[in-house]
mmJSON file of the N, C-alpha and C atoms, coordinates in Angstrom:
{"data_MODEL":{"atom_site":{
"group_PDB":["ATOM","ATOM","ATOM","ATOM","ATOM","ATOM","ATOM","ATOM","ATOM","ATOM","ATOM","ATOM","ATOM","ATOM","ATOM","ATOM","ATOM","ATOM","ATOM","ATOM","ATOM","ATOM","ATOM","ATOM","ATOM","ATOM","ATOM","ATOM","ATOM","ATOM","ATOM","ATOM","ATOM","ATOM","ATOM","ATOM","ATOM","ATOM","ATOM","ATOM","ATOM","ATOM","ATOM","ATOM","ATOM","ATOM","ATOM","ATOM","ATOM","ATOM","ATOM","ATOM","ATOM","ATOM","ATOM","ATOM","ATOM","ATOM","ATOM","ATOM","ATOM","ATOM","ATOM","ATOM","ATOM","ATOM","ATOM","ATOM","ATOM","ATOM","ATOM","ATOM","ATOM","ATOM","ATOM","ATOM","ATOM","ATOM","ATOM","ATOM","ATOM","ATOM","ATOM","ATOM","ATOM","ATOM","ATOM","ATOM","ATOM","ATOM","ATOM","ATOM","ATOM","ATOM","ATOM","ATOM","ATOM","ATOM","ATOM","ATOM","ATOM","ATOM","ATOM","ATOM","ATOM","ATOM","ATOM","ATOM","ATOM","ATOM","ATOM","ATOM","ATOM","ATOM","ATOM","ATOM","ATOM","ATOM","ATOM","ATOM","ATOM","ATOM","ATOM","ATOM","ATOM","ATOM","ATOM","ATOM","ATOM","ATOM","ATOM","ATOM","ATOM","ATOM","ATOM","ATOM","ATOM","ATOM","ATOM","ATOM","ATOM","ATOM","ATOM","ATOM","ATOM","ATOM","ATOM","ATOM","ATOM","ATOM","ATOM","ATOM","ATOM","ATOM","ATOM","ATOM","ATOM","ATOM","ATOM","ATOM","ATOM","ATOM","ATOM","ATOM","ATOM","ATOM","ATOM","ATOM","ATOM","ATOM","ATOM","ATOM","ATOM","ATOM","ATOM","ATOM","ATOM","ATOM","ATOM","ATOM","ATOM","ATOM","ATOM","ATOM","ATOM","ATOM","ATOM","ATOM","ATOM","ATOM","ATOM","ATOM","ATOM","ATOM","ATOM","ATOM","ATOM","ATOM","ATOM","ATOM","ATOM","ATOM","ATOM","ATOM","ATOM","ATOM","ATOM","ATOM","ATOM","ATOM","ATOM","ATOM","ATOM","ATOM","ATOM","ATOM"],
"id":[1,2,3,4,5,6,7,8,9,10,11,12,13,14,15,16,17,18,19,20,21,22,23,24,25,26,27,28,29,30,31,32,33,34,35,36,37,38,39,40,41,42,43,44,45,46,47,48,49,50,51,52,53,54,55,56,57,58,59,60,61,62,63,64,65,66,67,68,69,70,71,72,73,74,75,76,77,78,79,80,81,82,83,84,85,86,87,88,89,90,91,92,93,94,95,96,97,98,99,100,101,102,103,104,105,106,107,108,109,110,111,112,113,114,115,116,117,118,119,120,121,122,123,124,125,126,127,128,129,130,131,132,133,134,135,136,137,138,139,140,141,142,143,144,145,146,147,148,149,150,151,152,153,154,155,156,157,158,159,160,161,162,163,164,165,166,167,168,169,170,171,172,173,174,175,176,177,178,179,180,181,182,183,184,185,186,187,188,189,190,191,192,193,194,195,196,197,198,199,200,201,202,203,204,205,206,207,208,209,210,211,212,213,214,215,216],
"type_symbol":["N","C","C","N","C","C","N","C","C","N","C","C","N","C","C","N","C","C","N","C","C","N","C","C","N","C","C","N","C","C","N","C","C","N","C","C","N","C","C","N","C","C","N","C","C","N","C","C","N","C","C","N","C","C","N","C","C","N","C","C","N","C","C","N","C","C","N","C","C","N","C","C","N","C","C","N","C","C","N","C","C","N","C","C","N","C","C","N","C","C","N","C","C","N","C","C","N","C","C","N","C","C","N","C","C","N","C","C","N","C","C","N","C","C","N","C","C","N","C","C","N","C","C","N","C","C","N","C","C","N","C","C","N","C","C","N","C","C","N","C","C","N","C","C","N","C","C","N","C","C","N","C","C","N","C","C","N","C","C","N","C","C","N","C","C","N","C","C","N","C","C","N","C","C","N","C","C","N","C","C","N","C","C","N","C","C","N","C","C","N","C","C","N","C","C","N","C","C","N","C","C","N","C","C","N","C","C","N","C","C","N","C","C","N","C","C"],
"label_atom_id":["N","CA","C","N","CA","C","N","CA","C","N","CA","C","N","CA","C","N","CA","C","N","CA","C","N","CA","C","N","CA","C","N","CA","C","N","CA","C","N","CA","C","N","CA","C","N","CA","C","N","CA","C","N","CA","C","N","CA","C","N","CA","C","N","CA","C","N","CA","C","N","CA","C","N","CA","C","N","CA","C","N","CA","C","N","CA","C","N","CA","C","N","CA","C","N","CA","C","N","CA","C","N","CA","C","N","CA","C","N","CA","C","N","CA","C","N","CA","C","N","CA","C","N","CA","C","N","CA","C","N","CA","C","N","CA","C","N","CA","C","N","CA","C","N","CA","C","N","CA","C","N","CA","C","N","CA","C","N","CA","C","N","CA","C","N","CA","C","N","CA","C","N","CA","C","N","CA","C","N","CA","C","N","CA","C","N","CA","C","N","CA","C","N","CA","C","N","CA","C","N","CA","C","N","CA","C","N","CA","C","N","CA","C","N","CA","C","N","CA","C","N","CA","C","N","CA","C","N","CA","C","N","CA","C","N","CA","C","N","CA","C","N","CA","C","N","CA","C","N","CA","C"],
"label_alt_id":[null,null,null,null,null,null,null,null,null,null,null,null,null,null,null,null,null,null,null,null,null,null,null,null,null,null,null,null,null,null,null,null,null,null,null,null,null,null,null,null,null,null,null,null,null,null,null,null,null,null,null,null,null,null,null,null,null,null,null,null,null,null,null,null,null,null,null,null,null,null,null,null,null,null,null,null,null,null,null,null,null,null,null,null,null,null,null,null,null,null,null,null,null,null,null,null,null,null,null,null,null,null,null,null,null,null,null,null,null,null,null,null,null,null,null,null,null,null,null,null,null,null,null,null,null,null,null,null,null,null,null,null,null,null,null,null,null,null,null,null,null,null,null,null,null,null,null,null,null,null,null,null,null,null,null,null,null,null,null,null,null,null,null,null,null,null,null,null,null,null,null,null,null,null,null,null,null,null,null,null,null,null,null,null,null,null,null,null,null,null,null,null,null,null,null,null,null,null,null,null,null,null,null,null,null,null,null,null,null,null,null,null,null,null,null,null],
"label_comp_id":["UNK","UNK","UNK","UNK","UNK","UNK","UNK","UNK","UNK","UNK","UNK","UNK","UNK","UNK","UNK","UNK","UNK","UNK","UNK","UNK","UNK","UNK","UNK","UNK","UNK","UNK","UNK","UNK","UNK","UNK","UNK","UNK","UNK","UNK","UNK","UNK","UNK","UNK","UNK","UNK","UNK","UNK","UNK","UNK","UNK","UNK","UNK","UNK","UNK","UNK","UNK","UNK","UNK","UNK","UNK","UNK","UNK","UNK","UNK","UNK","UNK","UNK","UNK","UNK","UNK","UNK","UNK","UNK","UNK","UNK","UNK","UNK","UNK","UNK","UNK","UNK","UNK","UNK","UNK","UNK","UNK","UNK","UNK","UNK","UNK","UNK","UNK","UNK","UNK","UNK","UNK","UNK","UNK","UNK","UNK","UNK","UNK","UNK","UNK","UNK","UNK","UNK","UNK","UNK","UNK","UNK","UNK","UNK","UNK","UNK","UNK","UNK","UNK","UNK","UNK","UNK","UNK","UNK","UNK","UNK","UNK","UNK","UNK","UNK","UNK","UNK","UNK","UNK","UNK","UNK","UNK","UNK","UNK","UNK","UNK","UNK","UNK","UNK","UNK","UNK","UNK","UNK","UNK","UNK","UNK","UNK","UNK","UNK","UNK","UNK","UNK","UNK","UNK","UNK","UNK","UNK","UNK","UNK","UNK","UNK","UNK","UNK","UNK","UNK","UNK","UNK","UNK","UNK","UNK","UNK","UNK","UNK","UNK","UNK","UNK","UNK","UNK","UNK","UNK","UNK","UNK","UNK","UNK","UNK","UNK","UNK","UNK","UNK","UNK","UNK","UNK","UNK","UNK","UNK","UNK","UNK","UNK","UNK","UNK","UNK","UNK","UNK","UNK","UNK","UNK","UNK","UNK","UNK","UNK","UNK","UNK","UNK","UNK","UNK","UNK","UNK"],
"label_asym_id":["A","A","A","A","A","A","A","A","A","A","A","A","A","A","A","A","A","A","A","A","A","A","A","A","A","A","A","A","A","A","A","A","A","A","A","A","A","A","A","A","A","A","A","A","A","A","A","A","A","A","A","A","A","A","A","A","A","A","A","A","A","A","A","A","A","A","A","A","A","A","A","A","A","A","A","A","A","A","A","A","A","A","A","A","A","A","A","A","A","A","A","A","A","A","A","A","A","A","A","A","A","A","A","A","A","A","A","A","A","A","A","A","A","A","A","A","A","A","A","A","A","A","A","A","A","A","A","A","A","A","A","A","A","A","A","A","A","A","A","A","A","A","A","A","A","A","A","A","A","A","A","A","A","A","A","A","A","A","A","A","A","A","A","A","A","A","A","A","A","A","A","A","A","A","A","A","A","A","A","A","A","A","A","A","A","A","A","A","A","A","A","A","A","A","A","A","A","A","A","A","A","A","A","A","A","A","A","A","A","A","A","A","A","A","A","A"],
"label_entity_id":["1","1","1","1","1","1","1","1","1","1","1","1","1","1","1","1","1","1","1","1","1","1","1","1","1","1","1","1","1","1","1","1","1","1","1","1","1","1","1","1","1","1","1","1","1","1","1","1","1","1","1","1","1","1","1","1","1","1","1","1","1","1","1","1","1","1","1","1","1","1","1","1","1","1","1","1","1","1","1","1","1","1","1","1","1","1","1","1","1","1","1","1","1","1","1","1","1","1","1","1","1","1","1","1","1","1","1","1","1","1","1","1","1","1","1","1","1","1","1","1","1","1","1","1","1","1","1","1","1","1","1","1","1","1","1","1","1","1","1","1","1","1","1","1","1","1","1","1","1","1","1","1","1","1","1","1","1","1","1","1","1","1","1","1","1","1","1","1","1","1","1","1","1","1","1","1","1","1","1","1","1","1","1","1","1","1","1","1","1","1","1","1","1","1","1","1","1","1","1","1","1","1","1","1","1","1","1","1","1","1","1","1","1","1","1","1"],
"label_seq_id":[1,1,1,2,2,2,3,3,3,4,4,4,5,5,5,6,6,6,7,7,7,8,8,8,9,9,9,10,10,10,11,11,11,12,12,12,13,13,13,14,14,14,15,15,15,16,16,16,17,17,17,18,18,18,19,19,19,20,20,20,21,21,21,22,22,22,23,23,23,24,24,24,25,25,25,26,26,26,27,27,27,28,28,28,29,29,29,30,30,30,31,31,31,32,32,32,33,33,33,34,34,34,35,35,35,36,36,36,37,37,37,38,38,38,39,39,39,40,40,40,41,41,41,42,42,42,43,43,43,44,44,44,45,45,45,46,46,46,47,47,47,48,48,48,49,49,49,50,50,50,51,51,51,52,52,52,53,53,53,54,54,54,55,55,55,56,56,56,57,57,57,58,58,58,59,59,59,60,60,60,61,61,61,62,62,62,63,63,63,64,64,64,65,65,65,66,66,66,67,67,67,68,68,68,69,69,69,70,70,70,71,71,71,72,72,72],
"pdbx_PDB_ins_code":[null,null,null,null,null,null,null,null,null,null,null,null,null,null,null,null,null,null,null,null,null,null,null,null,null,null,null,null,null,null,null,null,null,null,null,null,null,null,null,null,null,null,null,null,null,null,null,null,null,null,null,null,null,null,null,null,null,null,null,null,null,null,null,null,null,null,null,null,null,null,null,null,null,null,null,null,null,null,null,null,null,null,null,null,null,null,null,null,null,null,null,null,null,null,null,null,null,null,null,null,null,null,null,null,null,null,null,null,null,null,null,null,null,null,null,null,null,null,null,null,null,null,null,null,null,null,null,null,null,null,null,null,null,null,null,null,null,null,null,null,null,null,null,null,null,null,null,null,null,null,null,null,null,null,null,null,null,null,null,null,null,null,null,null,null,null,null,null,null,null,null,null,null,null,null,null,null,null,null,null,null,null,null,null,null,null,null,null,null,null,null,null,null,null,null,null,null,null,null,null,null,null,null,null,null,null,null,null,null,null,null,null,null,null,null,null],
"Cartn_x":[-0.605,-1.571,-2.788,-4.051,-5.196,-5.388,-6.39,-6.354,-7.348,-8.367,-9.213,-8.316,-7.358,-6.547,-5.6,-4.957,-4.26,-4.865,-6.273,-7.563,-7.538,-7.657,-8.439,-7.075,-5.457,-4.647,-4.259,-4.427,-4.201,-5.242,-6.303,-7.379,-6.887,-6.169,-5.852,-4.603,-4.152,-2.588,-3.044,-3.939,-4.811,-5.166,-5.688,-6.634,-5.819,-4.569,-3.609,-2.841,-2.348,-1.712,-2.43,-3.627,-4.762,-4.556,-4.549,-4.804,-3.21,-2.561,-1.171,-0.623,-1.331,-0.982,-1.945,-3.014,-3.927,-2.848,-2.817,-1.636,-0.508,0.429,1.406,0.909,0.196,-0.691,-0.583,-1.029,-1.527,-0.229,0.675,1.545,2.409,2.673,3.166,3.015,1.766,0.717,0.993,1.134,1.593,3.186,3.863,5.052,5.662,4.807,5.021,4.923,3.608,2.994,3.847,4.585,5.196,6.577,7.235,8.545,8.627,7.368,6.722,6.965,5.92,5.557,7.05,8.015,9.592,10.241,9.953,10.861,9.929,8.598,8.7,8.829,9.649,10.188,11.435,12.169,13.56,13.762,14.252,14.243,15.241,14.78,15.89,17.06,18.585,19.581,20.783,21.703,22.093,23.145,23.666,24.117,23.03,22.377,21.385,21.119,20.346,20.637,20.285,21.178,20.892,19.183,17.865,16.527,15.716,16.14,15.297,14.727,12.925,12.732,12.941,13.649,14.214,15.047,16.142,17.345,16.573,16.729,16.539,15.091,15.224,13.877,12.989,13.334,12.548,11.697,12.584,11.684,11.141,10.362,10.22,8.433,8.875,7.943,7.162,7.696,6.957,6.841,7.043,6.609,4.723,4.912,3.623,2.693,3.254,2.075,1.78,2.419,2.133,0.983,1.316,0.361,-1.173,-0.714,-1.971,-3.179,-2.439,-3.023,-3.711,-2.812,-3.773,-4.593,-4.841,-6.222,-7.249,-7.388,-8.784,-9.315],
"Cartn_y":[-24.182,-24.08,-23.326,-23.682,-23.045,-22.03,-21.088,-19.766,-20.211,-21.066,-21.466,-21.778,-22.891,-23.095,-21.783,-21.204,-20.148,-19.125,-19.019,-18.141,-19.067,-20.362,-20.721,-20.967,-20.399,-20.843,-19.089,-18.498,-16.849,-16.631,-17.299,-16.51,-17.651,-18.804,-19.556,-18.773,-18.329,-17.432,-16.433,-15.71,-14.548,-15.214,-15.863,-16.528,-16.715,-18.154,-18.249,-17.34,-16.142,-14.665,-14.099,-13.871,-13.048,-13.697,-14.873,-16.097,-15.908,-15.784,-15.989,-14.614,-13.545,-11.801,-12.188,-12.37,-12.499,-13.375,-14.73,-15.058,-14.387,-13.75,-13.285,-11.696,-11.134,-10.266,-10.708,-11.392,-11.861,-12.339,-12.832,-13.251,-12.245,-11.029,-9.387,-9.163,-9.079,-8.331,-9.189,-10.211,-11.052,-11.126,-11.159,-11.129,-9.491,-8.474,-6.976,-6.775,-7.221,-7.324,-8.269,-9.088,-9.652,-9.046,-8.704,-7.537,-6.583,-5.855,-4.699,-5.083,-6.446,-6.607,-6.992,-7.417,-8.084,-6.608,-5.923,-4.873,-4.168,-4.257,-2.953,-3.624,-4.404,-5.147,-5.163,-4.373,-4.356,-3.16,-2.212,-1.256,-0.116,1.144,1.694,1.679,1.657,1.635,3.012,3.416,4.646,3.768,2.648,2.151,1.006,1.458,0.393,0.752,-0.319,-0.936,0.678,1.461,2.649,2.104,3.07,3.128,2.658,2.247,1.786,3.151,2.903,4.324,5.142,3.886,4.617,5.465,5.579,6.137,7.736,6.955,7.974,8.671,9.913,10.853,10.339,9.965,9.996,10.899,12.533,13.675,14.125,13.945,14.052,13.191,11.949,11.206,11.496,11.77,12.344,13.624,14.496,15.818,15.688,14.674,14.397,13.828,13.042,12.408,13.473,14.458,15.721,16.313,16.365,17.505,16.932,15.304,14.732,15.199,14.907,14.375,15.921,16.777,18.006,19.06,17.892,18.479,17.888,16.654,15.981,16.463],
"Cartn_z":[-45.348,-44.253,-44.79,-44.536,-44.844,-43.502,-44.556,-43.731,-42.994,-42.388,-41.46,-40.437,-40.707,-39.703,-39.059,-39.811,-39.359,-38.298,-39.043,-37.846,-36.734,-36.834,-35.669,-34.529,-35.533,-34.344,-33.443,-34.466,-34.346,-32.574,-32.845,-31.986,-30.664,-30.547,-29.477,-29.068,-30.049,-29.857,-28.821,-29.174,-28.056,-26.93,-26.978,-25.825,-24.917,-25.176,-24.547,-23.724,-24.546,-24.414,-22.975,-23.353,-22.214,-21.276,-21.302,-19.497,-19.266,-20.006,-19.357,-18.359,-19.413,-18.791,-17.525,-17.232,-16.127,-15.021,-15.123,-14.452,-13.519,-14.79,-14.8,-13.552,-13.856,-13.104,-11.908,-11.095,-9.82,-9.135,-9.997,-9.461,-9.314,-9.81,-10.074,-8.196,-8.464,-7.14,-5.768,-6.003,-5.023,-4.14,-5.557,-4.761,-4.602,-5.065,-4.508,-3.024,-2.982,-1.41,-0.186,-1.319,0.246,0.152,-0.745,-0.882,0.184,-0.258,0.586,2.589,2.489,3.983,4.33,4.077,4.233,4.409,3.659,3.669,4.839,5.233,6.339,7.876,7.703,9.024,9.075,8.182,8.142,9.144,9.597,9.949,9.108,9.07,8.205,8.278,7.457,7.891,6.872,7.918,7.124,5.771,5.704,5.089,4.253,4.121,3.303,1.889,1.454,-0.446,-0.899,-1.793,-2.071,-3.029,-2.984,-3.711,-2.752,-1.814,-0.989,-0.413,-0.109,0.291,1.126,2.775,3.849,3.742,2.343,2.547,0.974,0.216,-0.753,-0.928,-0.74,-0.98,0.204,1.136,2.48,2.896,2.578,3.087,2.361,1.075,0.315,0.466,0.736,0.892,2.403,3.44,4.645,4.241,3.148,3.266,2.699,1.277,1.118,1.898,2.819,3.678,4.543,5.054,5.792,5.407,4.314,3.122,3.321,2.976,2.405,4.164,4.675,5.751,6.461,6.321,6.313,5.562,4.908,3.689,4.021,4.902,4.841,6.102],
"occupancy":[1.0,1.0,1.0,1.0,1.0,1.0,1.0,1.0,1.0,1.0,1.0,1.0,1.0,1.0,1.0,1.0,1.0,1.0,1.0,1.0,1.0,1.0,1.0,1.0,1.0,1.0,1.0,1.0,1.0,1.0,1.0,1.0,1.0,1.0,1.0,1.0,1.0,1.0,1.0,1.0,1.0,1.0,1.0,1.0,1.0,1.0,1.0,1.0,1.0,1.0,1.0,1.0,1.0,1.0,1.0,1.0,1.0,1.0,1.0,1.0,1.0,1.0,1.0,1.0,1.0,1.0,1.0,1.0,1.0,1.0,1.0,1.0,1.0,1.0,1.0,1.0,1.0,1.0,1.0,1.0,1.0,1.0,1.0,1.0,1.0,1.0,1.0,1.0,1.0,1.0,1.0,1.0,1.0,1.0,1.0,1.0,1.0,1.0,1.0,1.0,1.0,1.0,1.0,1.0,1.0,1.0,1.0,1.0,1.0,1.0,1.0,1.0,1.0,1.0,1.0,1.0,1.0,1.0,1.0,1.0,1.0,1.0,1.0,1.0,1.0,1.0,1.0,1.0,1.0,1.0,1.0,1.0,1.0,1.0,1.0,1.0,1.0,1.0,1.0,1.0,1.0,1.0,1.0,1.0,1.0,1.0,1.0,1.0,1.0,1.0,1.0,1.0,1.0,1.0,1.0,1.0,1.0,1.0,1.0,1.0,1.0,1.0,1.0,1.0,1.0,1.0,1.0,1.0,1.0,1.0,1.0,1.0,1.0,1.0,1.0,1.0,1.0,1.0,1.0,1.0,1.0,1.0,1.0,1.0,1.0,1.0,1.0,1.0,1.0,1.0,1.0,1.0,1.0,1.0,1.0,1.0,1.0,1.0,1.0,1.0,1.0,1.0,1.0,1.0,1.0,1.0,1.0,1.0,1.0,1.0,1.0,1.0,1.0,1.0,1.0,1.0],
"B_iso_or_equiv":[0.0,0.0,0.0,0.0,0.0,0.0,0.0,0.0,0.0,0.0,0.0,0.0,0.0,0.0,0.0,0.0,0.0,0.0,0.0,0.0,0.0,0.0,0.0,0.0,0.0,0.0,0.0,0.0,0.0,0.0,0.0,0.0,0.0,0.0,0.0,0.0,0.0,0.0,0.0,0.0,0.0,0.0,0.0,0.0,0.0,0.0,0.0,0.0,0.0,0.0,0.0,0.0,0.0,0.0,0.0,0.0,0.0,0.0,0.0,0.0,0.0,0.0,0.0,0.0,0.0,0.0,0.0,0.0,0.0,0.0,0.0,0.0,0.0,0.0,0.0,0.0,0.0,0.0,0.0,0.0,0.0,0.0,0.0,0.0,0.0,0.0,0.0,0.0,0.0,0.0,0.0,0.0,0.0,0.0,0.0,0.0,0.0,0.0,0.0,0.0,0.0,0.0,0.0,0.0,0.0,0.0,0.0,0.0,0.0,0.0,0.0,0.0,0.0,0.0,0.0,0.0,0.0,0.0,0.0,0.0,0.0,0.0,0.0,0.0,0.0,0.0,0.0,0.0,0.0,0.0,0.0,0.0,0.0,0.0,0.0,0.0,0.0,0.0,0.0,0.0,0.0,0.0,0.0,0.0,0.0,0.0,0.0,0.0,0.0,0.0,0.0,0.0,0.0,0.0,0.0,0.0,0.0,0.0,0.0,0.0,0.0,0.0,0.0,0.0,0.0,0.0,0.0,0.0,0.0,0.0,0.0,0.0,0.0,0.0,0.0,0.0,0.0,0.0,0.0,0.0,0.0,0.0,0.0,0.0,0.0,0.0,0.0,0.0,0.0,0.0,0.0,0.0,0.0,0.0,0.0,0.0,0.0,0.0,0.0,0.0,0.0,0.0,0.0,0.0,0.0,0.0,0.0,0.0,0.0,0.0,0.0,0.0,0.0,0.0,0.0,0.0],
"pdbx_formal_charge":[null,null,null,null,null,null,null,null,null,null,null,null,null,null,null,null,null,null,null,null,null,null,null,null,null,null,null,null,null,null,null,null,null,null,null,null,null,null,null,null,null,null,null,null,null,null,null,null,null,null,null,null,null,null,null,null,null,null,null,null,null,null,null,null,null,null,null,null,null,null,null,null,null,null,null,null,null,null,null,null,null,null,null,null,null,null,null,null,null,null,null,null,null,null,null,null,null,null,null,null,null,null,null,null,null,null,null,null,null,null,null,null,null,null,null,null,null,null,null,null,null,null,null,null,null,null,null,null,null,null,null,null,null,null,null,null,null,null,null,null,null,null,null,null,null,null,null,null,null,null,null,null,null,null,null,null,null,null,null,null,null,null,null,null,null,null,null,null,null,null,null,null,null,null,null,null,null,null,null,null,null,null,null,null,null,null,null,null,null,null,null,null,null,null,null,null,null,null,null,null,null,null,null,null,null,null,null,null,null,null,null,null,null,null,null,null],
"auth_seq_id":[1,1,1,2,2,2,3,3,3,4,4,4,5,5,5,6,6,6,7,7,7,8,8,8,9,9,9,10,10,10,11,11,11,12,12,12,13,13,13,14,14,14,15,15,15,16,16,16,17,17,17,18,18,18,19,19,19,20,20,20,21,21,21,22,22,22,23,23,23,24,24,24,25,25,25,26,26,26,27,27,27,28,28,28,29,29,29,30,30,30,31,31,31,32,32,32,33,33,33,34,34,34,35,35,35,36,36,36,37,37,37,38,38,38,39,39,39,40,40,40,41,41,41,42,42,42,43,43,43,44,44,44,45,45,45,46,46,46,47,47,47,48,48,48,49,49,49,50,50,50,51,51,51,52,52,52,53,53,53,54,54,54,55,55,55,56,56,56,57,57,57,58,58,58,59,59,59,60,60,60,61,61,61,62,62,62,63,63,63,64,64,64,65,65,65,66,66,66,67,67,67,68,68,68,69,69,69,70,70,70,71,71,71,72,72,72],
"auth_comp_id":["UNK","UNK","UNK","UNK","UNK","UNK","UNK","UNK","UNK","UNK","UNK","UNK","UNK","UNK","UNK","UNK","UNK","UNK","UNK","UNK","UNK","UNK","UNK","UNK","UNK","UNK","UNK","UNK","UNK","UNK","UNK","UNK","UNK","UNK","UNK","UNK","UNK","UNK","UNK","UNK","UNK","UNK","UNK","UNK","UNK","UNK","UNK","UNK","UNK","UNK","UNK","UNK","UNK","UNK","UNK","UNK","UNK","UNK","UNK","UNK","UNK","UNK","UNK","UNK","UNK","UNK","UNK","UNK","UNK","UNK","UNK","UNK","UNK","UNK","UNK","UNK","UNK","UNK","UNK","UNK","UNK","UNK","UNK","UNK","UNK","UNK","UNK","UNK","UNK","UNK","UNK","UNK","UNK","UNK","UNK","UNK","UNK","UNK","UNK","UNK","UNK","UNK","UNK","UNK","UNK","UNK","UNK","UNK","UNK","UNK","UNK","UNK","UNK","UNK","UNK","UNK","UNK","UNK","UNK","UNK","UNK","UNK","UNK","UNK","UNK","UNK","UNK","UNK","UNK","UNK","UNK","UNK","UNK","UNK","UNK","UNK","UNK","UNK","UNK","UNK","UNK","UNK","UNK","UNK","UNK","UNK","UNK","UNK","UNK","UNK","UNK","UNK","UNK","UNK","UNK","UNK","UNK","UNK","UNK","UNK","UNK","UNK","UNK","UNK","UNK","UNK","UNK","UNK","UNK","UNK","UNK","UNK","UNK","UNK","UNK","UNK","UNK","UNK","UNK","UNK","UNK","UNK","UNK","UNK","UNK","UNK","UNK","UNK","UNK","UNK","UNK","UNK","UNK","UNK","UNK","UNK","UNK","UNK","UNK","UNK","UNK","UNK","UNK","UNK","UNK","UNK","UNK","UNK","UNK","UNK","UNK","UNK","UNK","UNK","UNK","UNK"],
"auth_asym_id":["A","A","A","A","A","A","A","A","A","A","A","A","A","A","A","A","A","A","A","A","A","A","A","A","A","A","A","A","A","A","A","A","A","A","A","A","A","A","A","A","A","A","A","A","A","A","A","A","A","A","A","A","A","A","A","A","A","A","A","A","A","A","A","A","A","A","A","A","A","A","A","A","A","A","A","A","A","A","A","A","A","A","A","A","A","A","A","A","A","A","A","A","A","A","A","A","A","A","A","A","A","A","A","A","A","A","A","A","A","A","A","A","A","A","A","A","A","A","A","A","A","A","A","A","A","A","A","A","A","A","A","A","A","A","A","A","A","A","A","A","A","A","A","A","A","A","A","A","A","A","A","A","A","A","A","A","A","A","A","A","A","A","A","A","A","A","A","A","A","A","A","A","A","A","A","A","A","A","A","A","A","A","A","A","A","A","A","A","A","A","A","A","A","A","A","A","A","A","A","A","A","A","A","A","A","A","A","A","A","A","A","A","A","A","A","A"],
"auth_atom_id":["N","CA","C","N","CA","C","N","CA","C","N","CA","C","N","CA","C","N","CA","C","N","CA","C","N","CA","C","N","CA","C","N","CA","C","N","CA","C","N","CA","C","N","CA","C","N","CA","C","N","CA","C","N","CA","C","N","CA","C","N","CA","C","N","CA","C","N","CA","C","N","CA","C","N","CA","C","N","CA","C","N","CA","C","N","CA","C","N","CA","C","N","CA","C","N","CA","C","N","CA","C","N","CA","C","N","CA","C","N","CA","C","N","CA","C","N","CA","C","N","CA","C","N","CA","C","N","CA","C","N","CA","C","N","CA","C","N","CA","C","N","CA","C","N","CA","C","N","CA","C","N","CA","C","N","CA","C","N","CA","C","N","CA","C","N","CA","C","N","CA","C","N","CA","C","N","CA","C","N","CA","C","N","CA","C","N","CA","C","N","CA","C","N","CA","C","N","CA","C","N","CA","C","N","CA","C","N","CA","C","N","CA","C","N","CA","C","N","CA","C","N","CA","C","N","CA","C","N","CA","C","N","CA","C","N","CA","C","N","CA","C","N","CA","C","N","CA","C","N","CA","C"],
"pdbx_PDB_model_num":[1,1,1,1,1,1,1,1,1,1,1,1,1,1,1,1,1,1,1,1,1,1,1,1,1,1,1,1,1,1,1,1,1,1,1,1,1,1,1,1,1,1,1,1,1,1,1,1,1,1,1,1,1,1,1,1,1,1,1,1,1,1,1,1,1,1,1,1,1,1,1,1,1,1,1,1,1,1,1,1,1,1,1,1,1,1,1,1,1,1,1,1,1,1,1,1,1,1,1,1,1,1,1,1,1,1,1,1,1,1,1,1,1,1,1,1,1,1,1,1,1,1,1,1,1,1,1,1,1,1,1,1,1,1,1,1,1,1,1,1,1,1,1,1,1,1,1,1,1,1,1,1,1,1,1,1,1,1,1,1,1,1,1,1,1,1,1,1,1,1,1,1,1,1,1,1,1,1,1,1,1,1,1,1,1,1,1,1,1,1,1,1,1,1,1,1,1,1,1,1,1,1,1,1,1,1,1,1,1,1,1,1,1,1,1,1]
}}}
């Protein structure tokens, strides 16, 4: 293989790479947001999927929004 060719496949290798992470990106962001909106229609449950944020470190997480909210 000549090294012209090898460059000119190296830099499609990138190119390709970049559009695919961009892709791959949006589609990340997409199906977070509907995880998210699914899950805050569930309601909390004391037997529910242990990490979920209703159950684990809950107060933890309303202690910061406390905080936040009386600083501004």
């Amino acid at each position: 293989m000549n090294k012209e060719l090898a460059d000119a496949l190296y830099v499609w290798n990138a190119r390709a790479s970049a559009a695919l992470f961009e892709l791959i990106h949006h589609f990340e962001v997409l199906l977070r947001n509907t995880i998210v909106r699914v899950l805050e229609t569930v309601p909390p449950q004391k037997n529910g999927i242990p990490g979920t944020p209703w159950i684990q470190q809950s107060a933890q997480v309303f202690d910061v929004v406390r905080r936040l909210k009386t600083r501004q």
